[in-house]
C-alpha positions as CSV (number, residue, x, y, z in Angstrom):
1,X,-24.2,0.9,-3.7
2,X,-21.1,0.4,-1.1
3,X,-18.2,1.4,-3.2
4,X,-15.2,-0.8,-2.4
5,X,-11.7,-0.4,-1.6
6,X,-8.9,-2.7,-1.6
7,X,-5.9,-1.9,0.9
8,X,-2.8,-3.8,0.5
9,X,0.1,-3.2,3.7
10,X,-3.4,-2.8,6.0
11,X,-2.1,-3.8,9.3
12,X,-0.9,-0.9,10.3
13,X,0.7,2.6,9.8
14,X,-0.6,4.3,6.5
15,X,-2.5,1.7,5.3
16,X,-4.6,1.1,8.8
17,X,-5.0,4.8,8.9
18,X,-6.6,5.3,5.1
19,X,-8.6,2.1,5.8
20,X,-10.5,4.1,8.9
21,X,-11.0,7.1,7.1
22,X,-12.6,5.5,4.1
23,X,-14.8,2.8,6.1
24,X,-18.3,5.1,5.9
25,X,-17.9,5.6,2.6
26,X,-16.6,2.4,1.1
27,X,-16.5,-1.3,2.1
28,X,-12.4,-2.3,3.3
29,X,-11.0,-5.2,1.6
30,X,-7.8,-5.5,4.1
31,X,-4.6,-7.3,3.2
32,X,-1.8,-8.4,5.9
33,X,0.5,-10.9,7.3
34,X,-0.4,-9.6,11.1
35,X,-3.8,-11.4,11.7
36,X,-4.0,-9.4,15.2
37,X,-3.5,-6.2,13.9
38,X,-6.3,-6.7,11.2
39,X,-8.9,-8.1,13.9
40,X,-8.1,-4.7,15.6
41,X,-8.6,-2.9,12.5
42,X,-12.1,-4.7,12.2
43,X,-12.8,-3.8,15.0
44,X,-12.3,-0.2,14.7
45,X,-14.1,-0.3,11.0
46,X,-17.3,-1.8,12.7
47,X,-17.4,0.3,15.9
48,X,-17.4,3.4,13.2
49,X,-20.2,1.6,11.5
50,X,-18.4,0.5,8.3
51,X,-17.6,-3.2,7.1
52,X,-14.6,-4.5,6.3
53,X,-13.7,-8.2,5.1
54,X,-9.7,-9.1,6.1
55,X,-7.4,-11.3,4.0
56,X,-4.2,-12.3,5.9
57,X,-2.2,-12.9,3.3
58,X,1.4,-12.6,2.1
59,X,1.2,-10.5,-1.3
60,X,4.3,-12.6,-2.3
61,X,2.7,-15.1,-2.7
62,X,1.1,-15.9,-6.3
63,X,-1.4,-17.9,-5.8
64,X,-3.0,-15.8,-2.9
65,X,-3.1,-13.3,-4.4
66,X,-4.9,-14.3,-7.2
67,X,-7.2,-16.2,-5.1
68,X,-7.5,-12.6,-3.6
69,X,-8.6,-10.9,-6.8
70,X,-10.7,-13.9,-8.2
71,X,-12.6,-13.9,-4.8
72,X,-13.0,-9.9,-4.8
73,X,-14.3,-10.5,-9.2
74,X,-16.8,-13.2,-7.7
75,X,-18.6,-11.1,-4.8
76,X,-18.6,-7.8,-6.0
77,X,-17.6,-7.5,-10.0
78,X,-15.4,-4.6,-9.9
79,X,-13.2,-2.5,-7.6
80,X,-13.5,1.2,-6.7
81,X,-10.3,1.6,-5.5
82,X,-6.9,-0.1,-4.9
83,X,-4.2,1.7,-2.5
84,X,-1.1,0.1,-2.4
85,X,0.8,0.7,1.2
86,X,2.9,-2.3,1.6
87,X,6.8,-1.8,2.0
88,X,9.9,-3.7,2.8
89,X,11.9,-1.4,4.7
90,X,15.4,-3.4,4.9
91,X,18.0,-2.1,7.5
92,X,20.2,0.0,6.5
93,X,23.7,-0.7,4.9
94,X,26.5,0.7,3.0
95,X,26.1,-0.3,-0.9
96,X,29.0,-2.9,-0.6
97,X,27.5,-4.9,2.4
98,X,23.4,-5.1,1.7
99,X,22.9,-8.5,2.6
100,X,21.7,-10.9,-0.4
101,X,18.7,-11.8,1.6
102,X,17.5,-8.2,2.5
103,X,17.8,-7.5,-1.2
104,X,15.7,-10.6,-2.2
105,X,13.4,-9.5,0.1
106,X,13.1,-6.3,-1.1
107,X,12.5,-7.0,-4.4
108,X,10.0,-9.5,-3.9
109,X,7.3,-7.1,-1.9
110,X,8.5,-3.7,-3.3
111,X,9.1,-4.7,-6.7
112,X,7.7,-8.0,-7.9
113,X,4.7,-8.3,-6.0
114,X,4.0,-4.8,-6.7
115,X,4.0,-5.7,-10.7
116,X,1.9,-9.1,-10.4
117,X,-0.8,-7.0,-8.5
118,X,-0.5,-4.2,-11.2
119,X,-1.4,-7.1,-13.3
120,X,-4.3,-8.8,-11.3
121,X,-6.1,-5.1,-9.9
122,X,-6.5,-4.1,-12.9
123,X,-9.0,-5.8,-14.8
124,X,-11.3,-5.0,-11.5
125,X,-10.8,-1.3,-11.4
126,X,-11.8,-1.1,-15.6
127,X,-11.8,2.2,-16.7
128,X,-13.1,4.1,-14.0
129,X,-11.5,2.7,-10.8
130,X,-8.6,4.0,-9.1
131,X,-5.0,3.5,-8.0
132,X,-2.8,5.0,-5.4
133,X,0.7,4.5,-5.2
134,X,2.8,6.2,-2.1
135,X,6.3,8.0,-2.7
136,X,9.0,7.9,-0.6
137,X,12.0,9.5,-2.3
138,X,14.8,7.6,-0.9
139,X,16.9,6.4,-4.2
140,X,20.7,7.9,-3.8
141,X,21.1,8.1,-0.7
142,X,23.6,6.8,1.6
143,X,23.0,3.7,3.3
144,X,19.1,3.3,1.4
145,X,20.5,0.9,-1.4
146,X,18.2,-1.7,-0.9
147,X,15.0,-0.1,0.2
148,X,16.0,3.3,-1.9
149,X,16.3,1.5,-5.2
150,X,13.5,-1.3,-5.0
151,X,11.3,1.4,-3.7
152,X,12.6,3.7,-6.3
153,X,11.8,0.8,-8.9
154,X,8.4,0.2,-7.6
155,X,7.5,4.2,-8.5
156,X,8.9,3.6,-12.0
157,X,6.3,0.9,-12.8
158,X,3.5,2.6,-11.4
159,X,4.6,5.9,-13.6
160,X,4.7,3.9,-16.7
161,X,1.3,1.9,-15.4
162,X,0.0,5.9,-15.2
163,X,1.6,7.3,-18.4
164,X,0.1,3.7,-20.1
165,X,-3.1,4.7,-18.7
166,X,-4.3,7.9,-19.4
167,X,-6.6,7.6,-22.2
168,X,-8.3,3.9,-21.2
169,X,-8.3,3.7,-17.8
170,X,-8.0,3.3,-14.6
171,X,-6.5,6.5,-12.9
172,X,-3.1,6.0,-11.3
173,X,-2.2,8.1,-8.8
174,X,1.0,9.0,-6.9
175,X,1.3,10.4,-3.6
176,X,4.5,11.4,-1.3
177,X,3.2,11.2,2.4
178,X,4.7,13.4,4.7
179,X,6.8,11.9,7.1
180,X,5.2,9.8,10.1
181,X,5.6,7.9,12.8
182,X,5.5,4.0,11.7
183,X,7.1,1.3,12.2
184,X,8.9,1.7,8.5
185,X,10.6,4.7,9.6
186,X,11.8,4.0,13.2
187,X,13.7,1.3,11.8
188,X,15.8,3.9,9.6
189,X,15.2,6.5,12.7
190,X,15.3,4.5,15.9
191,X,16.2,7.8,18.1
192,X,13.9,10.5,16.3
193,X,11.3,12.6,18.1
194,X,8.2,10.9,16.9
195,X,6.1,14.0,18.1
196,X,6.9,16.0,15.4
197,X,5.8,13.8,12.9
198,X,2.5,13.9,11.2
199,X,-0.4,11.9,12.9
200,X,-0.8,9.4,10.2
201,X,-5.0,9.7,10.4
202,X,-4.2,13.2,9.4
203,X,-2.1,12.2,6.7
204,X,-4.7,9.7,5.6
205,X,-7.3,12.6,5.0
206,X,-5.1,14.8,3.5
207,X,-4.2,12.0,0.5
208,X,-7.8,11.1,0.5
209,X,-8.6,14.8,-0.3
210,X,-5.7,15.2,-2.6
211,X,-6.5,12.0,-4.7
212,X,-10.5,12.8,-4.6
213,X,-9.9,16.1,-6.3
């Protein structure tokens, strides 16, 4: 039987990349606000031979997403796997002048989204599914208030989701990708040289192998 794997932040970056290199092993649930970006991702999931069914949705939003999970309970039971990609990457500002909005934003996708899905994922992974969370160790630093700390926040409730976890069920996992070249980081590094920055299909198999083992 197909094993299945739900992707949230699958449009692009990370998530696109970890939903090609499971797609011949497991069937892509793909969620994203950029409807053209998942018909290309689709596309790229079929051509391989894998299947894939896209939900343009706004993980914000409650009642999507647990139309989402009831609709993933109704056609398949359970979940394999649930990898959690989605970020709000607000510009960067000085601690005193984070707008109010970019914060709000923030903590809506990286924080309270984050804790509803915690919430609605897990009684479809059980005991034996899987959760991967992604790292990106930003909290401190100068000018990453808003996206250090509600990224740093996010990290804190998957920890405790882990440490709650242990004996029961499902695994939680936390990864720190290397750095790459998305669209997240060229709005904190609009000038870097992109080339030296890991190809993120590369990075894709190198967490798949690391959470796999």
């Amino acid at each position: 039987m197909t094993q299945t794997a739900l992707i949230t932040g699958a449009s692009r970056g990370l998530g696109a990349a970890l939903a090609k290199a499971l797609a011949p092993t497991h069937h892509i649930i793909a969620v994203g606000k950029t409807v053209g970006a998942l018909e290309e991702l689709d596309d790229a999931i079929q051509a391989a031979g894998g299947q894939a069914t896209l939900a343009p949705m706004d993980i914000t939003v409650d009642a999507a997403m647990q139309q989402l999970c009831r609709g993933i309970y109704d056609r398949w039971g359970t979940l394999d796997l649930w990898l959690h990609t989605a970020i709000h990457a607000a510009p960067l500002a000085p601690a005193g002048h984070i707008a109010p909005k970019d914060l709000a934003k923030s903590m809506q996708i990286n924080v309270e989204a984050t804790s509803r899905l915690i919430a609605y994922v897990s009684p479809l992974l059980g005991q034996a599914g899987k959760a991967v969370f992604f790292d990106d160790p930003r909290g401190g630093q100068q000018f990453f208030g808003a996206y250090g700390g509600t990224k740093t926040a996010q990290i804190a409730i998957a920890r405790s989701w882990q440490a709650e976890t242990v004996k029961t069920g499902p695994e939680v996992r936390i990864v720190t990708p290397d750095p790459m070249p998305t669209a997240t980081r060229a709005r904190f590094y609009p000038g870097e040289d992109r080339s030296k920055l890991a190809d993120p299909q590369d990075e894709a198999a190198r967490i798949l192998a690391e959470i796999t083992d």
